[in-house]
Structures are given as structure tokens and as C-alpha cells.
N, C-alpha and C positions, 0 to 999 in steps of 0.2 A: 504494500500500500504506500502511495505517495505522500511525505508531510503534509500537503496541501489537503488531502483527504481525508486523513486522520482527523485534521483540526477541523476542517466542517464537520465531519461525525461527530466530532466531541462536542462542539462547542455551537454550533448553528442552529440549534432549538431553545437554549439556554434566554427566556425574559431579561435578565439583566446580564452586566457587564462583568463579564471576568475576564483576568488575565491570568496566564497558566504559564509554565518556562515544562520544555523538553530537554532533558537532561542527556547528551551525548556519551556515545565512548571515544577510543582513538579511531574503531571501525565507525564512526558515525551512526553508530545504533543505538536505541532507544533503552536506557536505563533506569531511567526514574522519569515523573510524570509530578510536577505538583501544582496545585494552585494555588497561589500568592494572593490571592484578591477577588471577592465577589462584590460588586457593586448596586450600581443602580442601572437604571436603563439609558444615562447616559455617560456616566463616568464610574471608573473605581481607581482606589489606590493604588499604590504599589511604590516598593520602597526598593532603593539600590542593596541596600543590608541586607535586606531576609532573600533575595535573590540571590548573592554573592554564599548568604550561608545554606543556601538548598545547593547550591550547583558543589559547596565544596560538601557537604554532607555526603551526598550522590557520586562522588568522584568524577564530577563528569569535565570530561575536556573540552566540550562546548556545549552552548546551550540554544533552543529557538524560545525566542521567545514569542505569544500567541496571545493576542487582542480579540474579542470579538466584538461588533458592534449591532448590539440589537436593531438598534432605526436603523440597520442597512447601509450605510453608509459608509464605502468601503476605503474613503481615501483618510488616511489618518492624520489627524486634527495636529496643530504645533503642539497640542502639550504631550500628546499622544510619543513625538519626533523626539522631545528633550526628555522627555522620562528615556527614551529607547539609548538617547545617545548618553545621557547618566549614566544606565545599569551599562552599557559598553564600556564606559571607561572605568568605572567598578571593576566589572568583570576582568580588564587588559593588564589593570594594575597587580590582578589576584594570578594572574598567568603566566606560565612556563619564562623562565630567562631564559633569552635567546642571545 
């Protein structure tokens, strides 16, 4: 099954706003599954910490992470973009030296 598929099965009947992180290995397989956040029907939280501490709980070497938008609305909002580009820079700081 495709990420893309997965997450509408999970998440495309859901009334309000969750956001959920897919937890990777180094095959890019699916290891842990959590949800950070269940909101309202048009916003929910979500915090750069408890994202940074599910990914390293899970050991996972990368993470998706999954928005859904109840009202359909599939292009994601600014606040939507700087929570995304936070928990990335969370996430880069928590990651492998190269």
C-alpha cells in the first residue's frame, strides 16, 4: 500500500483535525504509528517536543508526518507550513552526524 493510501484510510472519515507522524526504519518501513493531536474541525495542536520524543521512543530514522483537513481543503494553510518547518528543524537537530 502507498503512504498516500494509508493516510486516507486512516484519516479521511475522521470529523475533526488530527495530526498523526509515521514513524520510519532505515528500510523506510512503517514502525510505529502515533497521534500527536486530535483537534477541532478546523485546527489542532501539535508540539515540536512530543514529536521529536515519539520519533526517538520508536527509533525511527525518519518520520511522515500527516495532517488531515476535515473542510477538504487540501492546500495547507501558513500555520499549517511553520509548525511543518519547526518539527523539521526539531527533528535535523535530533539527527545522525554526518
Amino acid at each position: 500500500m502507498h503512504v498516500q493510501d494509508y493516510c486516507i484510510n486512516r484519516l479521511a472519515h475522521k470529523p475533526v483535525e488530527h495530526f498523526v507522524i509515521l514513524c520510519l526504519d532505515n528500510q523506510n518501513r512503517l514502525i510505529g504509528e502515533e497521534t500527536m493531536s486530535i483537534g477541532i474541525i478546523n485546527q489542532t495542536a501539535v508540539y515540536a517536543r512530543e514529536v521529536v520524543n515519539a520519533a526517538l521512543k520508536h527509533h525511527a530514522r525518519s518520520v511522515i508526518l500527516v495532517r488531515n483537513h476535515p473542510s477538504c481543503e487540501a492546500k495547507p494553510s501558513l500555520v499549517d507550513i511553520a509548525v511543518t518547518r519547526g518539527i523539521e528543524k526539531a527533528l535535523t537537530v535530533m539527527g545522525d552526524p554526518s
